[in-house]
N, CA, C and O atoms as CSV, one atom per row, in Angstrom:
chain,resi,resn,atom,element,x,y,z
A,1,UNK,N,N,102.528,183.241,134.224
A,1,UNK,CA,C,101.561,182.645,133.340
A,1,UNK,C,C,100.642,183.746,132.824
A,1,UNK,O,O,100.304,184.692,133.536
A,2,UNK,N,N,100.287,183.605,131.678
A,2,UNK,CA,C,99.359,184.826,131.082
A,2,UNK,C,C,98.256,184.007,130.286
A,2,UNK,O,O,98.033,183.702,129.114
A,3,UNK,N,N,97.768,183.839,131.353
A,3,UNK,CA,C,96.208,183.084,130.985
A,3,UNK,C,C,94.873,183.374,132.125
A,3,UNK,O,O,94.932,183.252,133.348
A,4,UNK,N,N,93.918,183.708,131.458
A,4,UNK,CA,C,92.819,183.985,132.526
A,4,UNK,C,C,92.402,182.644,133.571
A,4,UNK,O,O,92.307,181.518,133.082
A,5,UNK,N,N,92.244,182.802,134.556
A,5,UNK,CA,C,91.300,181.469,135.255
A,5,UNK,C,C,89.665,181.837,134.918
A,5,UNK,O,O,89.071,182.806,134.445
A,6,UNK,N,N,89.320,180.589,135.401
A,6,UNK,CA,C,87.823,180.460,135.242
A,6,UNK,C,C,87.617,179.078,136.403
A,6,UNK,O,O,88.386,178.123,136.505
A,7,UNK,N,N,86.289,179.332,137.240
A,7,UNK,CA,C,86.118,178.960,138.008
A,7,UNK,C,C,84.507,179.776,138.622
A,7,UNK,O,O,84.314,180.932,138.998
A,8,UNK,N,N,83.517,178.544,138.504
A,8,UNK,CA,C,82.258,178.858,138.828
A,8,UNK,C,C,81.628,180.319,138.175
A,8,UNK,O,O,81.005,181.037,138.957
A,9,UNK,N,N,81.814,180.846,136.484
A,9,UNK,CA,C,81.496,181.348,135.775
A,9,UNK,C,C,79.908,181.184,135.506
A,9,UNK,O,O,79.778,179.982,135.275
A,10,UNK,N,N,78.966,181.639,135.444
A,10,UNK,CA,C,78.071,181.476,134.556
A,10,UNK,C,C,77.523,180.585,133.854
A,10,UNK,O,O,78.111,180.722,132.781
A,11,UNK,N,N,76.438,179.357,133.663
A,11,UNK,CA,C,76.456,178.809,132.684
A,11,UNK,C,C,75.766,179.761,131.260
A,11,UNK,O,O,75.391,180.871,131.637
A,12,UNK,N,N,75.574,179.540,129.914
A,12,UNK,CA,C,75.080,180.352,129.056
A,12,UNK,C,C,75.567,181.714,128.998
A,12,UNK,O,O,74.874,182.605,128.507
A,13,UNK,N,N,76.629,181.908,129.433
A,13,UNK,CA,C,77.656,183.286,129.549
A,13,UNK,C,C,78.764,183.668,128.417
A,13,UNK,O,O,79.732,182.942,128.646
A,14,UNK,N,N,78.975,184.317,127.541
A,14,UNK,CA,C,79.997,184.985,127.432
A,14,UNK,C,C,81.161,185.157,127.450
A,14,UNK,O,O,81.148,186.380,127.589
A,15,UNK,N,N,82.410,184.838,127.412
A,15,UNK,CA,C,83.336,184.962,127.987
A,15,UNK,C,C,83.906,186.438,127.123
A,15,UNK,O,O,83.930,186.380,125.894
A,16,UNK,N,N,84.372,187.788,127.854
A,16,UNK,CA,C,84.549,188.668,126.720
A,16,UNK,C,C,86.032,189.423,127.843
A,16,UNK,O,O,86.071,189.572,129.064
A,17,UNK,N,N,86.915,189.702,126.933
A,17,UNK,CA,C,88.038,190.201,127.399
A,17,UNK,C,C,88.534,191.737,126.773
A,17,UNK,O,O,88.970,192.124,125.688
A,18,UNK,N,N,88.122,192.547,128.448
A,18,UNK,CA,C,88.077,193.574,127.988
A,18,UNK,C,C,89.806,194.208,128.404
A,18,UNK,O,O,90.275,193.786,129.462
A,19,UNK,N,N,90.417,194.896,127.811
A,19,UNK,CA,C,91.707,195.933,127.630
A,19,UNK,C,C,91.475,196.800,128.530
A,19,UNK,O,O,90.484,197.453,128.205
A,20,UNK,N,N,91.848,197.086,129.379
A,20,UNK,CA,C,92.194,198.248,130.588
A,20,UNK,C,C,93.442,199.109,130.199
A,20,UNK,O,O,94.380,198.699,129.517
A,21,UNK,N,N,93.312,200.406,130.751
A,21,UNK,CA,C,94.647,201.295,130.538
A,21,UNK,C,C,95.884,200.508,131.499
A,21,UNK,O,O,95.621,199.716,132.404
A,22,UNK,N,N,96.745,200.760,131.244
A,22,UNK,CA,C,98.039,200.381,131.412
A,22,UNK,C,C,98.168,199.146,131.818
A,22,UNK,O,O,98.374,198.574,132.889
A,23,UNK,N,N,97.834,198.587,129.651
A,23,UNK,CA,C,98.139,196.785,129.704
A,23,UNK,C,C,97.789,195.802,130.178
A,23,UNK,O,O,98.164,194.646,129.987
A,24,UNK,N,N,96.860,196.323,130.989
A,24,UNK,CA,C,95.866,195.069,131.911
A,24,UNK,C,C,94.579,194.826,130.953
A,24,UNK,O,O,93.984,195.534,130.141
A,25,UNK,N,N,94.426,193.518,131.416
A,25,UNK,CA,C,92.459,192.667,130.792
A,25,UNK,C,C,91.991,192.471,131.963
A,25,UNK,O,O,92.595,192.464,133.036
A,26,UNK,N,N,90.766,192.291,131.717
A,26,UNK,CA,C,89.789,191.812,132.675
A,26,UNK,C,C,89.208,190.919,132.117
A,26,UNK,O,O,89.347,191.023,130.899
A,27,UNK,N,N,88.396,189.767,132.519
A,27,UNK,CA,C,86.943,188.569,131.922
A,27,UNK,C,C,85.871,189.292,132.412
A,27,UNK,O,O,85.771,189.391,133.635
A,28,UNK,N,N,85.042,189.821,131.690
A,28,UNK,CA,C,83.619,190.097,131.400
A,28,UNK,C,C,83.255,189.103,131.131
A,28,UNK,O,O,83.717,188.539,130.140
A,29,UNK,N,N,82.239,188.487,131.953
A,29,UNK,CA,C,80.828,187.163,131.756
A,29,UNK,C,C,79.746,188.370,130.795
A,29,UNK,O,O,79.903,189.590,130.778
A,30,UNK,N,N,78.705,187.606,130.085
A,30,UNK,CA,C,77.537,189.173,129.789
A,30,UNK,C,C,76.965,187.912,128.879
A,30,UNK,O,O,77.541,187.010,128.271
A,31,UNK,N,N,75.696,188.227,129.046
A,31,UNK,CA,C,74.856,186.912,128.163
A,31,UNK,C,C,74.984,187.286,126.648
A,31,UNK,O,O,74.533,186.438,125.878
A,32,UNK,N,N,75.472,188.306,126.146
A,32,UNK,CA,C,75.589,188.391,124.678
A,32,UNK,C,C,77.334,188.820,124.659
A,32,UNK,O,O,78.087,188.990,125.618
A,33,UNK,N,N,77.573,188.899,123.385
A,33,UNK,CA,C,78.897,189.439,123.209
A,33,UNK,C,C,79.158,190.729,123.600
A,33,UNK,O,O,78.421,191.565,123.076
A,34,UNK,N,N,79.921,191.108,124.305
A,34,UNK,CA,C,80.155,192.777,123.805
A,34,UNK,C,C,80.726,193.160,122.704
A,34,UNK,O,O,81.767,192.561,122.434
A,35,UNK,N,N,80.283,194.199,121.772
A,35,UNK,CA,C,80.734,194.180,120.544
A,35,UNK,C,C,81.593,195.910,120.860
A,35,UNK,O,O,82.105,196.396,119.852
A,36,UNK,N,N,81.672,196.441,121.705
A,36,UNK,CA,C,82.145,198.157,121.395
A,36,UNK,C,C,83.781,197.726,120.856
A,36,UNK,O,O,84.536,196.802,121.158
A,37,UNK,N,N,83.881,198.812,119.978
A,37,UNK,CA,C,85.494,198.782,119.725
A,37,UNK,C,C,86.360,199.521,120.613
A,37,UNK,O,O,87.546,199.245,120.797
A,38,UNK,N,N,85.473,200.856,121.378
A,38,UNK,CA,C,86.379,201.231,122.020
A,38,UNK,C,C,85.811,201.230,123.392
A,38,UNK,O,O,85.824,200.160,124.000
A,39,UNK,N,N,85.090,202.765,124.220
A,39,UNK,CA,C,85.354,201.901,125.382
A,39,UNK,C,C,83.816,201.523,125.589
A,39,UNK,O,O,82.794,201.862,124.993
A,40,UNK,N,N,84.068,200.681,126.678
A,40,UNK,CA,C,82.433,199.731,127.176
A,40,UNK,C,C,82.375,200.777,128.752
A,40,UNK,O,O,83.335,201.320,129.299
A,41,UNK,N,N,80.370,200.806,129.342
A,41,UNK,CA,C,80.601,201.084,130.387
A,41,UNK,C,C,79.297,199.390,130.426
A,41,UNK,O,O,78.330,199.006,129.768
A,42,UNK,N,N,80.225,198.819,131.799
A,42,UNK,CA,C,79.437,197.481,132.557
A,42,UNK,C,C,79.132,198.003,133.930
A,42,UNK,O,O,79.745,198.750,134.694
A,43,UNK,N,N,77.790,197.260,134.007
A,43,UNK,CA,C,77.229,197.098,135.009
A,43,UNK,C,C,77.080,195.669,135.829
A,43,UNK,O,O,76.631,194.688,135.237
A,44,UNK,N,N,77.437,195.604,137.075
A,44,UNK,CA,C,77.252,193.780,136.980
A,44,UNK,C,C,78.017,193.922,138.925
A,44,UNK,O,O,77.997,194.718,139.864
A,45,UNK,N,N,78.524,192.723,138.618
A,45,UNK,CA,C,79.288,191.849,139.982
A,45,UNK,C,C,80.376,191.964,140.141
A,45,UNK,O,O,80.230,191.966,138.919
A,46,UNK,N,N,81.560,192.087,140.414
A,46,UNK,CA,C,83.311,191.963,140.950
A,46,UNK,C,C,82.848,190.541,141.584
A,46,UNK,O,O,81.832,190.433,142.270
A,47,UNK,N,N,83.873,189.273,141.216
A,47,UNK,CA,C,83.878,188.933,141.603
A,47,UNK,C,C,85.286,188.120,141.533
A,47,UNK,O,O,85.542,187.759,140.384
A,48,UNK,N,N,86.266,187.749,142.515
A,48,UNK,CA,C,87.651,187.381,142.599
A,48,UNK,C,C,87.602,186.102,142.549
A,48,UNK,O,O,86.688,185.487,143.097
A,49,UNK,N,N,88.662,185.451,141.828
A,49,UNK,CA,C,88.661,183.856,141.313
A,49,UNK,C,C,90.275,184.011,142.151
A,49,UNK,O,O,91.214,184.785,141.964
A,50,UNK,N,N,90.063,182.919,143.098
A,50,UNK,CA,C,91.629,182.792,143.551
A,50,UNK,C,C,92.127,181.231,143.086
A,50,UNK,O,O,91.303,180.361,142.804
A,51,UNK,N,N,93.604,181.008,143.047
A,51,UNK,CA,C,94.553,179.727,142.490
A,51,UNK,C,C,94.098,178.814,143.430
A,51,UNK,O,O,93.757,179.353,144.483
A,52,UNK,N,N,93.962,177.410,143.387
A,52,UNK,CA,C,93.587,176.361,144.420
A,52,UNK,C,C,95.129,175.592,144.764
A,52,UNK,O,O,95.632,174.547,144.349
A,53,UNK,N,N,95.559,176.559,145.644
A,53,UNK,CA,C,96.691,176.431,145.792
A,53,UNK,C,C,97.116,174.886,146.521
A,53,UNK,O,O,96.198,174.375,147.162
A,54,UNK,N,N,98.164,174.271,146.481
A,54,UNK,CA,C,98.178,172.637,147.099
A,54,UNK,C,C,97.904,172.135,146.367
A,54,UNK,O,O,98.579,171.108,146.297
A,55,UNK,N,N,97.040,172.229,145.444
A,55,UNK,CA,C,96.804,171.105,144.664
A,55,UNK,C,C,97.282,170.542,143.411
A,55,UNK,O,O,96.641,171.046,142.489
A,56,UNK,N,N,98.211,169.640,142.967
A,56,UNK,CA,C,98.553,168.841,142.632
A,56,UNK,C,C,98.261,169.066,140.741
A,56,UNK,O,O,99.029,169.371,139.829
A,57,UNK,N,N,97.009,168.789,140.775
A,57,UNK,CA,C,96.346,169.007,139.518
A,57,UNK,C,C,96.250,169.968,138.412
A,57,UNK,O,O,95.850,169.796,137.260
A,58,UNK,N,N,96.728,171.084,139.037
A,58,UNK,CA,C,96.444,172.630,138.655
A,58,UNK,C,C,97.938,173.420,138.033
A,58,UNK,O,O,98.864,173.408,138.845
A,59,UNK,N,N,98.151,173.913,137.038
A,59,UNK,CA,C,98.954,174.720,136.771
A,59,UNK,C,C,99.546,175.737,137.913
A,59,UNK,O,O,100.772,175.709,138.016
A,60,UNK,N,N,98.972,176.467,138.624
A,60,UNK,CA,C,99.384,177.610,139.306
A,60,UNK,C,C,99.356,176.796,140.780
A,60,UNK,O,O,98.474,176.068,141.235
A,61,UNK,N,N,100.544,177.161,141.306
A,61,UNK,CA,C,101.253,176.734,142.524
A,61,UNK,C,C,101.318,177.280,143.913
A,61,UNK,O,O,101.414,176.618,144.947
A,62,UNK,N,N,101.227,179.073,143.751
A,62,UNK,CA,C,101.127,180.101,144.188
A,62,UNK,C,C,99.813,180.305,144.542
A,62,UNK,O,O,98.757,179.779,144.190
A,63,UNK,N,N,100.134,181.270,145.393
A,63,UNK,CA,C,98.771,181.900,145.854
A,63,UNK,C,C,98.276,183.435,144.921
A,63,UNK,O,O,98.521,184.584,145.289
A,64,UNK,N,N,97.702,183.119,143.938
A,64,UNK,CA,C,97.060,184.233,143.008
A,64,UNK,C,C,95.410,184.234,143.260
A,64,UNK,O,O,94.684,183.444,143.864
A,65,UNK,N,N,95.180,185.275,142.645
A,65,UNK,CA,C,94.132,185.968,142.317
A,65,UNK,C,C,93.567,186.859,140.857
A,65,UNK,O,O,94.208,187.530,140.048
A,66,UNK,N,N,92.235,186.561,140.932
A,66,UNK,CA,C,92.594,187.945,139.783
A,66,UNK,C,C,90.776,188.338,139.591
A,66,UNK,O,O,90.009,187.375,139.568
A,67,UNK,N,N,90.227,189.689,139.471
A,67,UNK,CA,C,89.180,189.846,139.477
A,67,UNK,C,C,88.519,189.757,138.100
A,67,UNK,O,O,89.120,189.903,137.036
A,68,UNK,N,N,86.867,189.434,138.277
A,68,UNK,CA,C,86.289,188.999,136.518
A,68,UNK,C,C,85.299,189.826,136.830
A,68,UNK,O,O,85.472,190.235,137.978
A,69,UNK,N,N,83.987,190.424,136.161
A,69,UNK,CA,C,83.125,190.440,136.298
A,69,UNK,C,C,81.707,190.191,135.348
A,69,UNK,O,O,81.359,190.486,134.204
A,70,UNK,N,N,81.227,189.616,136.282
A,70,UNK,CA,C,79.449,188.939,135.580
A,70,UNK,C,C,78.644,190.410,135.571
A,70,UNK,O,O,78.420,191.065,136.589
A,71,UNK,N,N,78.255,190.795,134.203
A,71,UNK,CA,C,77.837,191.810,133.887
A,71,UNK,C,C,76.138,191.730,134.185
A,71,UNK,O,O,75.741,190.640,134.598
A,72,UNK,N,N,75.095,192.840,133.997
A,72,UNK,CA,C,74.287,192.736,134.114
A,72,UNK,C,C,74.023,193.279,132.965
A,72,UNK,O,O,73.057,192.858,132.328
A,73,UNK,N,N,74.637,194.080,132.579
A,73,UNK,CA,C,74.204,194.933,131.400
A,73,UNK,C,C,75.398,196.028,130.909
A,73,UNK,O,O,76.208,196.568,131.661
A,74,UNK,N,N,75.321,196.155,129.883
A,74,UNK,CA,C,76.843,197.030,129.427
A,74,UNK,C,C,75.987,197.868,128.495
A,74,UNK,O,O,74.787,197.705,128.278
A,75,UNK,N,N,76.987,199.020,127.849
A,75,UNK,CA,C,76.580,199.908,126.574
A,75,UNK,C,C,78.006,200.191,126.303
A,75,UNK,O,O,78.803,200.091,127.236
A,76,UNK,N,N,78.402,200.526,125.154
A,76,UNK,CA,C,79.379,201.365,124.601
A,76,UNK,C,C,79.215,202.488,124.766
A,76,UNK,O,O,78.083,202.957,124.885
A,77,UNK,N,N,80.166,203.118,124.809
A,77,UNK,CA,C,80.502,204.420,124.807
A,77,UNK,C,C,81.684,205.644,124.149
A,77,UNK,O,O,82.838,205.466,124.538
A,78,UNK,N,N,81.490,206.653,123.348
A,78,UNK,CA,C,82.572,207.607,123.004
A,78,UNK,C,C,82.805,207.049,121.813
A,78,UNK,O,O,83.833,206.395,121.641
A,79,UNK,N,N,81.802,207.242,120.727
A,79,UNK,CA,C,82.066,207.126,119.336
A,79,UNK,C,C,82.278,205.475,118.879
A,79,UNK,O,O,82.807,205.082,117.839
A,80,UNK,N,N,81.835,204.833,119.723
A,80,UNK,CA,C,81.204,203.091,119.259
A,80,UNK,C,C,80.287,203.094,118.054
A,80,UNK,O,O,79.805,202.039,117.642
């Protein structure tokens, strides 16, 4: 599946999806948008959203994971 989870996010948050080197995203929470085109440096939380596995209701069946983080503050950087 190639879809982010979300689970106990922020209210009034952001949702911003940042590009990592080799093909990976991450979910950045951040009370405004991030606007850099290229790269961002964040400051903030790691925090891991795992699958609610057993349950019935839910797309994902498995036991996954995947890390987001609730920013505190970001800047662009390297010709933004």
């Amino acid at each position: 599946m190639w879809q982010h989870m979300f689970a106990g996010h922020p209210s009034n948050f952001t949702e911003n999806y940042i590009d990592l080197e080799g093909n990976c995203q991450i979910v950045v929470f951040s009370k405004k948008k991030i606007t850099c085109k290229n790269k961002v440096e964040i400051t903030g939380k790691v925090v891991i959203v795992e699958s609610d596995v057993g349950n019935p209701n839910v797309k994902i069946h498995d036991e996954f994971h995947e890390y987001q983080i609730i920013a505190d503050s970001w800047k662009c950087v390297e010709g933004n």
